[in-house]
N, C-alpha and C positions, 0 to 999 in steps of 0.2 A: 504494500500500500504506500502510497507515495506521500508523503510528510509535507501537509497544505495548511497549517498550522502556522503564524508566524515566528518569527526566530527567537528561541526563548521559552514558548508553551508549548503543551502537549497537545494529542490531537483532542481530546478527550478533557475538560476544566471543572472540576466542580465549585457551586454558587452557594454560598452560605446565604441564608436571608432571615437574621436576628435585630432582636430588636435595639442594640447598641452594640453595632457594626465598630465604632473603634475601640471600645474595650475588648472586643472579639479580637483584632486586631495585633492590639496590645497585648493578649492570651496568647496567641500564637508564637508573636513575634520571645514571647521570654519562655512559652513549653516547648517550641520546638525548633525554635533558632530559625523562625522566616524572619524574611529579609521585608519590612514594607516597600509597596513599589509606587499605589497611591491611594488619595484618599481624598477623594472629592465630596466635599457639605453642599447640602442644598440649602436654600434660603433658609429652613426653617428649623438650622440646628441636624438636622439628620444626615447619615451620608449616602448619599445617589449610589456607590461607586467607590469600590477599593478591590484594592488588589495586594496578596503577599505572595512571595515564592517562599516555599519550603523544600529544598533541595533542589530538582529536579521539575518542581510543579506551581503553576501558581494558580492560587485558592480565590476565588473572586466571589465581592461580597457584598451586600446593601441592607439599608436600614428595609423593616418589615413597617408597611405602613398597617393603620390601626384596624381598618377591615378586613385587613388579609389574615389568614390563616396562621397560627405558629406552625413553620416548619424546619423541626430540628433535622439536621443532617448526620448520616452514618460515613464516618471516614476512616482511611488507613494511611498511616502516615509510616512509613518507614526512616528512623532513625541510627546514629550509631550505636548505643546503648538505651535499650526499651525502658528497663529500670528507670535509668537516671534520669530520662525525659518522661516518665510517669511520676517522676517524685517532683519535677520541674513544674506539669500540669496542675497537682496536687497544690504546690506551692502558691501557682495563680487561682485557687479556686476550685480546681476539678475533682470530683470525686471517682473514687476506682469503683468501675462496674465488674470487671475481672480483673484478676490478680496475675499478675506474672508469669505465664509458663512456657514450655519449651513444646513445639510443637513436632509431629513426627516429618514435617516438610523442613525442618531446619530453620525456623525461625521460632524467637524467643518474644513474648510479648502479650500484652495486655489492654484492657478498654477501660478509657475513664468518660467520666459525663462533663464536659467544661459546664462554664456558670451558665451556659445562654441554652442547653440543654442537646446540644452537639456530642456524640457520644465517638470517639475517638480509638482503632484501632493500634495501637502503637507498638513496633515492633521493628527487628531488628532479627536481621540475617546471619543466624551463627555456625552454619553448617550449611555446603552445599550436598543435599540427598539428590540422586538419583530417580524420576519417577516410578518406578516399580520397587525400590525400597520403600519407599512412601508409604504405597500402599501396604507394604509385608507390617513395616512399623506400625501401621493405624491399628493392628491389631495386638500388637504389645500393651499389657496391662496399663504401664505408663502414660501412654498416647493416647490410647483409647481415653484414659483418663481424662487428660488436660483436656482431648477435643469435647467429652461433656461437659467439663464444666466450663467451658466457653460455648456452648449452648444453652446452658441451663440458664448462667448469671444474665447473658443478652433475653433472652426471651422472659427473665424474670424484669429485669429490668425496662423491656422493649410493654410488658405485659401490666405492671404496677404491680406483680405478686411478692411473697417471700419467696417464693422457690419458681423455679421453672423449670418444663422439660424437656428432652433430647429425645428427639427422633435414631434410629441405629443408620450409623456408617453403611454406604454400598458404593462399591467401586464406579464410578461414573463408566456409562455405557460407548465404545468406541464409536 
């Protein structure tokens, strides 16, 4: 596919739309080291328009006017270290939805809730696996573990319950 994006984004941008777009901003810029790009006010104190890059990606954003709809966004952020950039989140506000674990694809990582109700993938690449290890690992007690209870806590969370449930792993179909 030929890369019609221009120079700088992906093809592909996700839109955040909270109701105070530069504390959002501001969130970003100290839990995961984005970079702001802009940050456009309209007349009436609100902002039209912003933008932050977080590594690779830039996060585009606007104030949520009063009859629209709240709509929190589900994200994945890939960082150096999941940990330190969940303790980073924590520290601006966010609360941990899941807790830290190691997955059987090789990455390490966890979901918090920022303050605006943005609920955050955060993780980090510790291990390159192979696709058909993958799958052998999903069934090791371990994995099999973590991958529940990164179901359970989303869908508790995604749900308003104390608990939530997991559907059983199946190999996606060729």
């Amino acid at each position: 596919m030929k890369h019609t994006a221009p120079e700088g984004y992906t093809s592909v941008a996700p839109w955040v739309v909270t109701d105070d777009t530069g504390a959002l901003l501001d969130f970003i810029a100290a839990a995961f080291d984005g970079e702001e790009i802009a940050r456009v006010p309209l007349e009436d104190g609100t902002v039209g328009h912003g933008e932050i890059r977080v590594g690779d990606t830039v996060v585009l954003a606007f104030d949520r006017r009063p009859d629209w709809p709240v709509m929190p966004s589900l994200l994945r952020v890939y960082v150096p270290d999941a940990d330190a950039a969940m303790a980073a989140a924590v520290a601006q506000g966010a609360t941990v939805v899941t807790e830290a674990i190691d997955s059987a694809w090789g990455d390490r990582g966890g979901r918090v809730r920022d303050p605006f109700g943005n609920i955050w993938w955060v993780t980090s690449r510790v291990e390159d696996v192979a696709p058909d290890r993958v799958w052998q690992r999903m069934s090791e007690p371990k994995y099999a573990e973590s991958m529940r209870i990164a179901q359970e806590t989303l869908d508790a969370e995604l749900g308003g319950r104390e608990a939530g449930v997991a559907g059983a792993r199946r190999h996606p179909s060729p």
